[in-house]
Residue, then its C-alpha position, 0 to 999 in steps of 0.5 A: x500500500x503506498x501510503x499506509x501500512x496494513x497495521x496503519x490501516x487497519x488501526x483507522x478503521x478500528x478508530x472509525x469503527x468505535x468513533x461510530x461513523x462505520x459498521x465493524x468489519x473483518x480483517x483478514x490481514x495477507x503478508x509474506x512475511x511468516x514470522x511470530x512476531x509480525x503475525x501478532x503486531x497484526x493482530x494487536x493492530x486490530x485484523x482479526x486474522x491473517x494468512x500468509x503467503x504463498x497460500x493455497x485458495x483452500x487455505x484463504x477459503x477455510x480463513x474466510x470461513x472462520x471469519x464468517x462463523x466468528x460473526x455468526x457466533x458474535x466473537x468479531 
């Protein structure tokens, strides 16, 4: 992203979100970068998940899947 970083972004829509202008969302946050680390500073950001790459399209499937079940069970 050019001028923001996922993390960035990711935080301004939490803002938005809790400001009230906007519905909550999901996040499914994509990286190629596997590390413990960064995966957690993702999460801490506010993506509810993330998934890295390369990625089968099963995998992003079964990721979207989650996601949607989490809604449905009002955990997001």
């Amino acid at each position: 992203m050019p001028y923001l970083t996922g993390n960035q972004a990711t935080r301004k829509i939490r803002q938005l979100e809790e400001d009230g202008k906007v519905e909550r969302s999901s996040i499914l946050g994509v990286s190629a970068n596997v590390r413990e680390e960064q995966q957690k500073e993702m999460i801490e950001a506010g993506m509810d998940d993330v998934i890295t790459k390369p990625f089968k399209v099963d995998e992003l499937v079964a990721k979207i899947r989650g996601l949607i079940e989490r809604i449905d069970d009002g955990d997001v």
